[in-house]
N, CA and C of each residue as an Amber inpcrd file, in Angstrom:
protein
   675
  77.6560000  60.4210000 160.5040000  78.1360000  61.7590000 160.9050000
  77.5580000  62.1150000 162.2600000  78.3650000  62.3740000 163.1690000
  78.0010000  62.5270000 164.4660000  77.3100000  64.0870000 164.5150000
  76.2660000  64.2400000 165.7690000  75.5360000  65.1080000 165.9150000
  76.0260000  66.4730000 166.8490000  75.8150000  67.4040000 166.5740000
  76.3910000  68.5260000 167.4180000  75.1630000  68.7110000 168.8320000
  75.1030000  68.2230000 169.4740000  74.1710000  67.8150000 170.6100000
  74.5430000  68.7490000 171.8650000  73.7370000  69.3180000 172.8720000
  73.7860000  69.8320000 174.1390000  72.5890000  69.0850000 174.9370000
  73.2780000  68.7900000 176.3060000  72.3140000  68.0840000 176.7930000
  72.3780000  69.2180000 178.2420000  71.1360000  68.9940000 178.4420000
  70.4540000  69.9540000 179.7890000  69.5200000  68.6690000 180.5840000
  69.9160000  68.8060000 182.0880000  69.0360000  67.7560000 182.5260000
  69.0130000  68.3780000 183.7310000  67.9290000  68.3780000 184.7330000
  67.6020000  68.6440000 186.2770000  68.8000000  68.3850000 187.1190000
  69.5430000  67.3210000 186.9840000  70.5060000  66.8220000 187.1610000
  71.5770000  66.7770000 186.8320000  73.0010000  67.1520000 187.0030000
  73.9530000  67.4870000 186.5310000  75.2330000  66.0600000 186.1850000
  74.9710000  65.1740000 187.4070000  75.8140000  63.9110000 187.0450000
  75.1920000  63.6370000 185.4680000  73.2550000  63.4830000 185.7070000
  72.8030000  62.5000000 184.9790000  73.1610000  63.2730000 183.5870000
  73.4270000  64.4560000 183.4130000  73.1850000  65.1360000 182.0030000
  75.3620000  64.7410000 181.6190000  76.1860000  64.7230000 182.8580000
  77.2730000  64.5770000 182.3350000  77.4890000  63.3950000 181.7310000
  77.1950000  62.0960000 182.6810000  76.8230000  60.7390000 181.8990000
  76.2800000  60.6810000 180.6630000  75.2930000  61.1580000 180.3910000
  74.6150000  61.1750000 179.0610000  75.7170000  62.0920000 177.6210000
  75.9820000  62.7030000 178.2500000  76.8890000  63.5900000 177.2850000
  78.2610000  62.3490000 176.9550000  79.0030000  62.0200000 178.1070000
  79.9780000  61.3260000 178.3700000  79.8690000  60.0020000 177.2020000
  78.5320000  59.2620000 177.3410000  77.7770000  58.2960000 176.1710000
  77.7970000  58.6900000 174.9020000  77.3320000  59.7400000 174.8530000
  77.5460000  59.9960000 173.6470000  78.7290000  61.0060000 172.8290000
  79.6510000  61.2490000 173.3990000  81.1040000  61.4310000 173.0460000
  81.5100000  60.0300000 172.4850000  81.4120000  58.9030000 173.2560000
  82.2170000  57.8010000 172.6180000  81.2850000  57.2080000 171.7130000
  80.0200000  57.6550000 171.0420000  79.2350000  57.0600000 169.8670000
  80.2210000  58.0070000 168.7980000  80.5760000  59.1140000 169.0770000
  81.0360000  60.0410000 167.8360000  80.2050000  61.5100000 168.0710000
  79.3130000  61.5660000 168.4410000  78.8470000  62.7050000 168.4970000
  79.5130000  64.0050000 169.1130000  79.4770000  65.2390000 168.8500000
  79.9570000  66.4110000 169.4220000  79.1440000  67.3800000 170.2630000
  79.3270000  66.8760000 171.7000000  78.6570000  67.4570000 172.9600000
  79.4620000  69.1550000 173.0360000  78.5710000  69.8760000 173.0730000
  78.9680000  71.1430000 172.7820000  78.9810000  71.5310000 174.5390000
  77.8100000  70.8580000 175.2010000  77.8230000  71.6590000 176.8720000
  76.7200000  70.1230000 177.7290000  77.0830000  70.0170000 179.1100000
  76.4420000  69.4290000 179.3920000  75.9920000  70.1480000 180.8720000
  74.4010000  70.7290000 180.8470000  74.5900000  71.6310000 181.4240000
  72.9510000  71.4310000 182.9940000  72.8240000  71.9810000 183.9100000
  71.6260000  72.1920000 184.4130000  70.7880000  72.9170000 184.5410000
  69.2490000  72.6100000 184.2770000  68.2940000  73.6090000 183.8280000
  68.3860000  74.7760000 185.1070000  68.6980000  76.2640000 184.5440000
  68.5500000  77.1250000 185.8230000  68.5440000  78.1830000 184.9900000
  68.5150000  79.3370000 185.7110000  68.7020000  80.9990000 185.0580000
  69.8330000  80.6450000 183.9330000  69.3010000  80.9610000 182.8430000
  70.6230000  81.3900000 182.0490000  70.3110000  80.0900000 180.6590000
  70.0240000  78.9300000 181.3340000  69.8720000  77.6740000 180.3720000
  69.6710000  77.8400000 178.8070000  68.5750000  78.8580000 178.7750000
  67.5260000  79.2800000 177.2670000  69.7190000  79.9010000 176.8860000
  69.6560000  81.1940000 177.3240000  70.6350000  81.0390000 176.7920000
  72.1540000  81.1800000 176.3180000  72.5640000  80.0310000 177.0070000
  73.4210000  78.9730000 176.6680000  73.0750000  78.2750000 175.4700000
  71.9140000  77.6080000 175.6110000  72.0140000  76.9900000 174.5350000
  71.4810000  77.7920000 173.1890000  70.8320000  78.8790000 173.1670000
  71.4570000  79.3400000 171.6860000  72.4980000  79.6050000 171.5110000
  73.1580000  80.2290000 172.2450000  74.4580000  81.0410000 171.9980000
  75.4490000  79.6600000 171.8290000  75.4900000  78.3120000 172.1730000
  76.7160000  77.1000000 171.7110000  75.3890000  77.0160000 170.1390000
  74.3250000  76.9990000 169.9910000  73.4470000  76.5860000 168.8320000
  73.5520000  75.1960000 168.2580000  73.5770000  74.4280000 169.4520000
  73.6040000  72.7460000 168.7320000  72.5790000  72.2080000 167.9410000
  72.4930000  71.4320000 166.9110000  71.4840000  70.8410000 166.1680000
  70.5080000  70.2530000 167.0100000  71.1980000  70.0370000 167.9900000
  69.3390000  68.7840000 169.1950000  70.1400000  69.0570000 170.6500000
  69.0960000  69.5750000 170.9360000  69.5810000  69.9180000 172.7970000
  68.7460000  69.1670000 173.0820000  69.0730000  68.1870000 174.2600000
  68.2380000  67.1350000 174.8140000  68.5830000  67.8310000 176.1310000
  66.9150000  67.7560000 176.4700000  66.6120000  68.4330000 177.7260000
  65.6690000  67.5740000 178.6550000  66.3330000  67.2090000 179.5850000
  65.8510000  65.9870000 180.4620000  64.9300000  67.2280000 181.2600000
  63.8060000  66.2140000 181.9010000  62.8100000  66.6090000 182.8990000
  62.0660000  65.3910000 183.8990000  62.0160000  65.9680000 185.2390000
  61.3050000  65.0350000 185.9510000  60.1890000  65.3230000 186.1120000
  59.3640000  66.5510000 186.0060000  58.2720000  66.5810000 186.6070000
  57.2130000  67.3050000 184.9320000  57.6390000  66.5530000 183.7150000
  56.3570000  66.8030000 182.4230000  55.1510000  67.2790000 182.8180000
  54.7370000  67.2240000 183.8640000  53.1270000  67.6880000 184.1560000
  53.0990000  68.7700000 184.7330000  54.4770000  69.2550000 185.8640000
  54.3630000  70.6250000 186.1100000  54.1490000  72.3330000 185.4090000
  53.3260000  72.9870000 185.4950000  53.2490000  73.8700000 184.8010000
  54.6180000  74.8660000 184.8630000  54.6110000  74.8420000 183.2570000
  55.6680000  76.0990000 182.7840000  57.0880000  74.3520000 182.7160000
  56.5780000  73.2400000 182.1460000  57.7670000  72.5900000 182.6030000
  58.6070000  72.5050000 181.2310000  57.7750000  73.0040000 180.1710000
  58.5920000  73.1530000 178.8590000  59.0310000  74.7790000 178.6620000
  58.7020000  75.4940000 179.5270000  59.2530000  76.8560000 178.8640000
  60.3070000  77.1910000 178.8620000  61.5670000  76.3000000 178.5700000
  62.6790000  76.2380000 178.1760000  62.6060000  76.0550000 176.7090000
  61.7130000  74.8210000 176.3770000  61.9080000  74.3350000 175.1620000
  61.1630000  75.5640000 173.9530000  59.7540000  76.5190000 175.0040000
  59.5200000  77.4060000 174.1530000  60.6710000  78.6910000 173.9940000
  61.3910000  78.6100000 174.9410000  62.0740000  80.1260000 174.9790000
  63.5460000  79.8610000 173.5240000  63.9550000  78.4580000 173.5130000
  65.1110000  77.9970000 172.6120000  64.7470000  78.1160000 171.1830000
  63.2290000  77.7980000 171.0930000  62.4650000  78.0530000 169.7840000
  62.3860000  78.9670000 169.3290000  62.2420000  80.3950000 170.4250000
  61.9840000  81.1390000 170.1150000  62.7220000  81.9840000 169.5820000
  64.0030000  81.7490000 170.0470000  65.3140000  82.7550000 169.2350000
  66.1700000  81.4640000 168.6260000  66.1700000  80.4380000 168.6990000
  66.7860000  79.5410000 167.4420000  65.5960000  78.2380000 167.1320000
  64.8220000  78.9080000 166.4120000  63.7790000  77.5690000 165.7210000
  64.7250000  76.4600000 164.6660000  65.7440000  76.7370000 164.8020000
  66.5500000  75.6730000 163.7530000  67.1440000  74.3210000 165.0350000
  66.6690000  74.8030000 166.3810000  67.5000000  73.7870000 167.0240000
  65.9970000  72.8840000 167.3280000  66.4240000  71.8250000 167.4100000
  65.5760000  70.2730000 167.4700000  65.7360000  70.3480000 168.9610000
  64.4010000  70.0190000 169.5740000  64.9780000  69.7400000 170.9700000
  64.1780000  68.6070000 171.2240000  64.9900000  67.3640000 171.8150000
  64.2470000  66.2310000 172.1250000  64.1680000  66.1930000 174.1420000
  62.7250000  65.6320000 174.3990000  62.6220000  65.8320000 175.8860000
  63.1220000  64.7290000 176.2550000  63.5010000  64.4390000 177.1710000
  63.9860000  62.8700000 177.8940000  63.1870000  62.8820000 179.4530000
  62.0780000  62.0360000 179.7140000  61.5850000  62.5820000 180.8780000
  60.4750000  60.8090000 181.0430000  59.9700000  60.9800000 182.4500000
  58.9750000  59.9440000 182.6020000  58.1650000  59.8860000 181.6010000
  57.0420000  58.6180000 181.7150000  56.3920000  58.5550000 181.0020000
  55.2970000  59.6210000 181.4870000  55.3270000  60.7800000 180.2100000
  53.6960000  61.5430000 180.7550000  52.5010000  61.2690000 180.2970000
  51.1400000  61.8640000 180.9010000  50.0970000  61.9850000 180.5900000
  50.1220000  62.4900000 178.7680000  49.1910000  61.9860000 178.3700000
  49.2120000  62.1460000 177.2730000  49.1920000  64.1850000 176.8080000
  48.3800000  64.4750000 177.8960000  48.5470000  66.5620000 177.6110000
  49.9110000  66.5850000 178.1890000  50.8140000  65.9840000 179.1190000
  52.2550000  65.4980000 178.8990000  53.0530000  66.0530000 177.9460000
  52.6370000  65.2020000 176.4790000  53.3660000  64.4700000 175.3170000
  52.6580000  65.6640000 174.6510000  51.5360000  66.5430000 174.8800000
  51.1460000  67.4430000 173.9420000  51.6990000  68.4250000 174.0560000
  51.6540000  68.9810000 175.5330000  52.2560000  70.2470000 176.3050000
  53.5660000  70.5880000 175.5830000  54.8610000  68.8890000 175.5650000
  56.1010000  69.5060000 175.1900000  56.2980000  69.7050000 173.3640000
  55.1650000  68.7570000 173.0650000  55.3130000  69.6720000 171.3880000
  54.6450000  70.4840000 171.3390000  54.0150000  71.1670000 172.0170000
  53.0790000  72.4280000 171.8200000  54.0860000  73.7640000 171.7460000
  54.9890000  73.3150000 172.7870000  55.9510000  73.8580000 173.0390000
  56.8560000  74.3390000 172.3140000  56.9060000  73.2070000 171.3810000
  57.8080000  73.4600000 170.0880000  58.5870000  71.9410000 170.0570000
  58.8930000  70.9400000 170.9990000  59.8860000  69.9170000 171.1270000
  59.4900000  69.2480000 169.5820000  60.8740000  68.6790000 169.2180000
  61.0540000  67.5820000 168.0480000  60.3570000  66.2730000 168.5960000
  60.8810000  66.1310000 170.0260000  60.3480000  65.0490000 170.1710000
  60.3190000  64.2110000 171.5670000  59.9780000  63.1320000 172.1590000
  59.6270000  62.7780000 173.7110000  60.2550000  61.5720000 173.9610000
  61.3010000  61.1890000 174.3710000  62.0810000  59.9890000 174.4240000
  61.6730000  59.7390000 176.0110000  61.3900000  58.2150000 176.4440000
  61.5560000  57.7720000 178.2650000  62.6680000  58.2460000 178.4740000
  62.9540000  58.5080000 180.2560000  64.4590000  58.5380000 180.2150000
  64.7830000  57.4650000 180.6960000  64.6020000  56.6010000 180.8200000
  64.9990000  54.9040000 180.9190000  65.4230000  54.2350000 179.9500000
  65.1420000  55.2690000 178.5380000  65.6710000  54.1530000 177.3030000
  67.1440000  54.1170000 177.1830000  67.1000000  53.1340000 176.2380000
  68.6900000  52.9580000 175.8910000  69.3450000  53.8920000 175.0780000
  71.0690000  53.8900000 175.3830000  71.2710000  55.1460000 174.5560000
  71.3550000  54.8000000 173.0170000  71.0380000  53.9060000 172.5810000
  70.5980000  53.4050000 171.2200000  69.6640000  54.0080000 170.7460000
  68.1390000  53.8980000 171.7140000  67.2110000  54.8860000 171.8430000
  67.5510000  56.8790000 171.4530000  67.9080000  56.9040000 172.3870000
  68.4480000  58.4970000 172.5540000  69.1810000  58.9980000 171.0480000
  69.7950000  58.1160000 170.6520000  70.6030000  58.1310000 169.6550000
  69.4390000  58.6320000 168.3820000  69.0240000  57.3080000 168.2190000
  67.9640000  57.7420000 167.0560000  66.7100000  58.6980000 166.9790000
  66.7200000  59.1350000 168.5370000  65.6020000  60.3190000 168.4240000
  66.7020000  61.6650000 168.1750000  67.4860000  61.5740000 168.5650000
  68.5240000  62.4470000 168.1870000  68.5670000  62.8960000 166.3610000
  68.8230000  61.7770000 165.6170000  68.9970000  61.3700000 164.2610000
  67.6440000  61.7710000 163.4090000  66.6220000  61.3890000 163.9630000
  65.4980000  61.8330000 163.3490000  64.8650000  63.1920000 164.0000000
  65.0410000  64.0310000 165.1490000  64.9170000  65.3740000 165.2360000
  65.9880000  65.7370000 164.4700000  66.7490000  65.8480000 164.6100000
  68.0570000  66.7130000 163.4490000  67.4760000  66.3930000 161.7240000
  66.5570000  65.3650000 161.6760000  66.0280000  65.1370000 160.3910000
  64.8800000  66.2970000 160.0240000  64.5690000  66.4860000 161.0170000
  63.3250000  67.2840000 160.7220000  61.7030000  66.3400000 161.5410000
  62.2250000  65.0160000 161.8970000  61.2370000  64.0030000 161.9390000
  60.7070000  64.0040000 163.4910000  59.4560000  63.1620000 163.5710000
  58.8770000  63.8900000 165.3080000  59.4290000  62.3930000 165.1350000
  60.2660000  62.7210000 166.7230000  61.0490000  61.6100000 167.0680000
  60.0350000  61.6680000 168.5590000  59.0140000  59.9580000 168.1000000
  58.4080000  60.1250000 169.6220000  58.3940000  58.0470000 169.4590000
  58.4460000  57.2820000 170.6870000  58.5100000  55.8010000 170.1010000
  56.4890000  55.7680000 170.3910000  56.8880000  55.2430000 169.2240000
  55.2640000  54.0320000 168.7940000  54.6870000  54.0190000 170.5550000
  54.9230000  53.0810000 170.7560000  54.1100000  52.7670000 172.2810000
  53.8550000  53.9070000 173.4990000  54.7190000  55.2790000 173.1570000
  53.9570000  56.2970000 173.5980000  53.2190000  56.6370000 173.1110000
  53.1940000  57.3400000 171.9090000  51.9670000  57.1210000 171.1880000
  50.5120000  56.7220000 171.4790000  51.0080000  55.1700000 171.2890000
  49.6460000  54.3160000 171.6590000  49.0530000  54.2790000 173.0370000
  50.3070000  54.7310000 173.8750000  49.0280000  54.9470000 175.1950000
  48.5370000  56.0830000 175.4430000  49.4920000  57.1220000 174.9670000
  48.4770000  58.2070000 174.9150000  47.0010000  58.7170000 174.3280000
  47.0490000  58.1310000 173.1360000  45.4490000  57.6530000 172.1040000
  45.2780000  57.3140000 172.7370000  45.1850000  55.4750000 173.7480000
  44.3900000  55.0470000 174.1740000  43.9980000  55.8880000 175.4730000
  44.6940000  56.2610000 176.2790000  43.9700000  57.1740000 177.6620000
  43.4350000  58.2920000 177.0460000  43.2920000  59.0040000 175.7250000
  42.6620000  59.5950000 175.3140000  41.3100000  59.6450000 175.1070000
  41.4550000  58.2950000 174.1700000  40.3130000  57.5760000 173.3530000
  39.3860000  57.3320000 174.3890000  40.2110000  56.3130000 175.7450000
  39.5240000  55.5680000 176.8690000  39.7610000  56.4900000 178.0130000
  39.6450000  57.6810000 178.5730000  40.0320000  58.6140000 179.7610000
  39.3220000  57.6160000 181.1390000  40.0250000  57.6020000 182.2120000
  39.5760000  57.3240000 183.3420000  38.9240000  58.2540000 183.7100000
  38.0290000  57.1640000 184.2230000  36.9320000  58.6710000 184.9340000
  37.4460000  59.0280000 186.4680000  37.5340000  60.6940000 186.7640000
  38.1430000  60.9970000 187.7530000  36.8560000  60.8930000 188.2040000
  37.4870000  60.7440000 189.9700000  36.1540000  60.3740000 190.7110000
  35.7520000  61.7560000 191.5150000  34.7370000  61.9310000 191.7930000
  33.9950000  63.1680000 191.9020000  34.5520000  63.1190000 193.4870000
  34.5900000  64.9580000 193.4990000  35.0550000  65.0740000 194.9560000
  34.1500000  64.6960000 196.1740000  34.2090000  65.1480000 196.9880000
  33.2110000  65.0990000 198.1390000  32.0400000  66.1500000 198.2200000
  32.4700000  67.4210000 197.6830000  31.6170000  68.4500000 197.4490000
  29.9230000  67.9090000 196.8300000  30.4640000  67.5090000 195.3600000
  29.4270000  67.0680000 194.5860000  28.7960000  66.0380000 195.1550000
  29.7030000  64.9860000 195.7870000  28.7890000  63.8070000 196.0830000
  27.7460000  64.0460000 196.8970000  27.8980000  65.0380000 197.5950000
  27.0850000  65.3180000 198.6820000  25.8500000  66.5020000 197.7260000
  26.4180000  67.0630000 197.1590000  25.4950000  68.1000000 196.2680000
  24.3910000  67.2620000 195.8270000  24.5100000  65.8700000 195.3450000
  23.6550000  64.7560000 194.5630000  22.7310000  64.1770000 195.2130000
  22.9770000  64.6060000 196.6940000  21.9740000  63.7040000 197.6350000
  20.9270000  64.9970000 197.7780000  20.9930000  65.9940000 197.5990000
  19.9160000  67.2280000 198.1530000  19.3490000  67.7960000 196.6740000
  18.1840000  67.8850000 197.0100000  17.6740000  68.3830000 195.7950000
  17.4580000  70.1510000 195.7610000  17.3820000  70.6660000 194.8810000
  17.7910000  72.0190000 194.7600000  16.5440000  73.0380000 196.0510000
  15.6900000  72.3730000 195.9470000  15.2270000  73.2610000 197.5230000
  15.5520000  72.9300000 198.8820000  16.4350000  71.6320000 198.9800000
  17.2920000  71.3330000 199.8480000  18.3720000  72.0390000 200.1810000
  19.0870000  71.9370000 199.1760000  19.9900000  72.7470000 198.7330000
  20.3910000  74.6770000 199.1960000  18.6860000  74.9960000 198.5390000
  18.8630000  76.8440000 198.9390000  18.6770000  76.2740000 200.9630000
  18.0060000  75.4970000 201.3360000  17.8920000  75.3680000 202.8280000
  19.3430000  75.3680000 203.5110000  20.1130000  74.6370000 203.1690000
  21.2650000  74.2240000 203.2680000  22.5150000  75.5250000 203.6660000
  21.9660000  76.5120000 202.3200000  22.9530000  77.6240000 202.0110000
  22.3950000  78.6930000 203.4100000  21.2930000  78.4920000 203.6250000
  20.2890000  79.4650000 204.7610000  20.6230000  79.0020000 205.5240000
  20.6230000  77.7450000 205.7930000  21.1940000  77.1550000 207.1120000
  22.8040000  77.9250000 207.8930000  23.3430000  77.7970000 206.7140000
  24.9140000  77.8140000 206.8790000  25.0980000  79.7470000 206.8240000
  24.0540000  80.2350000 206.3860000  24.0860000  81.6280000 206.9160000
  23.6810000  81.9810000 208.0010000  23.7280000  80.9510000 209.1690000
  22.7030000  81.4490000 210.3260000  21.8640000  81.5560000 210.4590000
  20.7780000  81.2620000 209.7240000  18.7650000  81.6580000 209.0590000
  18.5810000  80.3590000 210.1800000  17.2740000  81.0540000 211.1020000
  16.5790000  80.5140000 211.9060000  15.6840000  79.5400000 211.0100000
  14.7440000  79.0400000 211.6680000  12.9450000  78.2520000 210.7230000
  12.3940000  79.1700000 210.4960000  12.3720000  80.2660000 211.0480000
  11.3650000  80.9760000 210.7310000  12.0750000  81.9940000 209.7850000
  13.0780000  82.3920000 209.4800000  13.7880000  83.1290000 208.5660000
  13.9730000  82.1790000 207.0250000  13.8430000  81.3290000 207.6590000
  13.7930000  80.2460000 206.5680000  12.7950000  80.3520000 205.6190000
  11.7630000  79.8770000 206.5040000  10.2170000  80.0780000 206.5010000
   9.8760000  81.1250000 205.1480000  10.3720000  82.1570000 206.3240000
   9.6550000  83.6910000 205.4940000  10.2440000  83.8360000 204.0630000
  11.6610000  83.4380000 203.9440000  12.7030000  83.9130000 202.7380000
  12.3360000  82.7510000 201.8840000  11.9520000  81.6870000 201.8400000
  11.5390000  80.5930000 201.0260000  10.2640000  80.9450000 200.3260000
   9.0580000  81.5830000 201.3380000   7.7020000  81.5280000 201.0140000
   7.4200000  80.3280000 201.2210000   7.3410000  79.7330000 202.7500000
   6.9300000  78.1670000 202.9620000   6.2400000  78.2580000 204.5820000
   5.5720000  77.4870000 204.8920000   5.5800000  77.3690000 205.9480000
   6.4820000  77.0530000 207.0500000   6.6830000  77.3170000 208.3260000
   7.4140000  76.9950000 208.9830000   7.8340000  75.2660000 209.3400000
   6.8190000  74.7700000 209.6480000   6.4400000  73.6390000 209.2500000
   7.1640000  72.7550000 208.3980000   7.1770000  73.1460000 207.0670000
   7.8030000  72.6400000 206.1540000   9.3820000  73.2450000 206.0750000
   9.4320000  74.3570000 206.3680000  10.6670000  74.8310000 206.7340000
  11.9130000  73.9000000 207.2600000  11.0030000  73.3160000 208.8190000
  11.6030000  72.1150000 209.5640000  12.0510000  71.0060000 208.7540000
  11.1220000  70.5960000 208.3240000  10.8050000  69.2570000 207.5620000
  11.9630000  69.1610000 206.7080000  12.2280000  70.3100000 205.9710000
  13.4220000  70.3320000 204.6840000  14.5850000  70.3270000 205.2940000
  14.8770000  71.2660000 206.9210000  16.3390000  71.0650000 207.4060000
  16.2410000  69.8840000 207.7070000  15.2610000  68.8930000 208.2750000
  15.9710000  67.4680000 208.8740000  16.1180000  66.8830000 208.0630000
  15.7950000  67.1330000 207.0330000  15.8890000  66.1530000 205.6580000
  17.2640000  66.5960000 205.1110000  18.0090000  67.8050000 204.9150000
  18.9030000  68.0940000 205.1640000  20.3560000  67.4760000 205.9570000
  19.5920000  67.5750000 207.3480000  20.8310000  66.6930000 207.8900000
  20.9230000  65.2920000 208.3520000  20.0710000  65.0680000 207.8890000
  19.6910000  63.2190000 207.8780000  20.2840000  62.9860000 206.3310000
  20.5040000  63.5510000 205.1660000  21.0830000  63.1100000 203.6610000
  22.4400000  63.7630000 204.4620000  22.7900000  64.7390000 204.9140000
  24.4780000  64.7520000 204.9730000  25.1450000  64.1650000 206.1320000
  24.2620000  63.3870000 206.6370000  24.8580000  62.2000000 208.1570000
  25.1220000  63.4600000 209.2290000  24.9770000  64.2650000 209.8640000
  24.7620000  64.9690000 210.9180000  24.0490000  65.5760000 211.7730000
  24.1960000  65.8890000 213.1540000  23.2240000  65.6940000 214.2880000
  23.1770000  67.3210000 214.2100000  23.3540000  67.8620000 213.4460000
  22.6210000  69.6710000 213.7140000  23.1210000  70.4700000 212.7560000
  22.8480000  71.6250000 212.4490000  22.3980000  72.4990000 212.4290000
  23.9430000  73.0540000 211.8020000  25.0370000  73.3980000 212.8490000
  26.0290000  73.6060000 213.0610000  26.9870000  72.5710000 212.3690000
  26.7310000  71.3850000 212.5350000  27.6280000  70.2650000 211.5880000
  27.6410000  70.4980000 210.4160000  26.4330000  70.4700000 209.4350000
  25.7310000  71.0860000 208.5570000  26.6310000  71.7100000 207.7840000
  26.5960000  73.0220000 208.2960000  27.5290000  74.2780000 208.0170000
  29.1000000  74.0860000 208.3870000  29.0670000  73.3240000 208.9330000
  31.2750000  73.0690000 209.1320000  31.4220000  72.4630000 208.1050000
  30.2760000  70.9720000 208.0340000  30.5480000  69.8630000 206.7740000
  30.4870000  71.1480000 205.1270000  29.5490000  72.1340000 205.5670000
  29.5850000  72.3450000 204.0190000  30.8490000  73.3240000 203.7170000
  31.6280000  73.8520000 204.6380000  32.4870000  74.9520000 204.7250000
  34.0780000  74.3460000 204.5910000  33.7350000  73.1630000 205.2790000
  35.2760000  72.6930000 205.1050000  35.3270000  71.5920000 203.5180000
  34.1610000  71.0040000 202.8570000  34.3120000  70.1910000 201.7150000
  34.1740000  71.5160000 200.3660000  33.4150000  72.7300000 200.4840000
  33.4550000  73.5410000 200.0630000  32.1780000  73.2390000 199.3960000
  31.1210000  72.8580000 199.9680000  29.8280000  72.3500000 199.3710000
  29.4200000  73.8260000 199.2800000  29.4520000  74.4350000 200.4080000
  28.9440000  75.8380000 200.4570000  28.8320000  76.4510000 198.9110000
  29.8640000  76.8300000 198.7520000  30.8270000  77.4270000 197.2940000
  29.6350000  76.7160000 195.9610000  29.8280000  75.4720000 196.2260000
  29.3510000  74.8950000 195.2940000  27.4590000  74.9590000 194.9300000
  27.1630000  75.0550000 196.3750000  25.7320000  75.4270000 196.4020000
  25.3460000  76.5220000 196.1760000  26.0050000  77.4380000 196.8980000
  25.5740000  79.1410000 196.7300000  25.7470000  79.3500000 194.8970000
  26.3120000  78.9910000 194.0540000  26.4280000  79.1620000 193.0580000
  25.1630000  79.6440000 192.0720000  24.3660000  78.0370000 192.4310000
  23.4190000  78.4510000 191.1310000  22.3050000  79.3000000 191.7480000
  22.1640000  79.4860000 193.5610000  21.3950000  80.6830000 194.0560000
  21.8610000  82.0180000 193.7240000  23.2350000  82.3720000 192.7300000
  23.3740000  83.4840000 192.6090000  23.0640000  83.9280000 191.1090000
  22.5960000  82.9470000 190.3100000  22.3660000  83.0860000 188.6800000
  21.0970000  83.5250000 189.0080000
């Protein structure tokens, strides 16, 4: 028994093709339409059993709030996503959302078919090997690599550090000096140590390097707890 289906895609050829496919399986394409003002609804108001709603960009924020807004005034419709492979908060985002389920859009329409068949079942139509890479980049996360801010935060130690923030406020040695409770002396000692760990010839570099990586931001922080 063929499916009462609406397909919505970024793309308007690609969503007519897809509709076009599945007319000659048997199924009954109610609209084949593009995501814009109005989309949410359209598709309650035709109320197909599985609106397949293509997407290119799964990671952009707000990229399922179609699929929440269709839920929200017809929770009886199944909506399967058709989109790249996403990040695994991806694959969470669009069932969080409410989706039946997460098909590639590269699969076959054999594919499409049976996620179709098992959202209209009630069933999370998602294939096995998404799945499994999502657990695994879960399980195993790459470690993102630390910006430039921090790396540089790691080389100064926290009375380096308040020097650093004084520095970049304009504070002379001897303002240094006085606002530390140090000698002047040592005052010195801590800025060259300062700009010998962040590779620069003064004073002024110092303070550009920390203003433009946003070290500043990052330092002034725990001087304000």
């Amino acid at each position: 028994m063929g499916v009462r289906v609406m397909v919505v895609d970024d793309h308007r050829l690609l969503a007519e093709a897809l509709a076009s496919a599945l007319k000659l399986r048997g199924h009954r394409v109610l609209a084949a339409a593009a995501p814009a003002a109005g989309a949410a609804e359209l598709v309650v108001s035709r109320a197909p059993e599985v609106c397949l709603l293509g997407t290119s960009a799964p990671a952009e924020p707000g990229a399922f709030d179609l699929v929440a807004a269709i839920k929200r005034d017809r929770p009886q419709i199944a909506v399967v996503v058709l989109g790249p492979v996403p990040s695994p908060l991806g694959i969470a985002a669009a069932f969080a959302a409410g989706a039946s389920g997460y098909v590639r859009q590269d699969e076959r329409i054999e594919g499409v078919e049976r996620a179709m068949l098992k959202a209209r079942a009630g069933e999370a139509a998602v294939a096995p090997q998404l799945l499994r890479g999502a657990f695994t980049e879960l399980l195993n996360p790459v470690a993102q690599p630390d910006d430039e801010a921090q790396r540089l935060l790691r080389l100064l130690t926290p009375r380096e550090v308040e020097v650093l923030v004084r520095v970049a406020e304009g504070e002379d040695t001897r303002r240094i000096a006085a606002g530390m409770g140090i000698a002047s002396s040592t005052a010195r000692t801590h800025v060259q140590r300062v700009l010998m760990k962040l590779d620069v010839g003064s004073r002024l570099e110092a303070a550009a390097l920390a203003a433009r990586t946003g070290l500043l931001d990052r330092a002034a922080a725990p001087l304000e707890r």
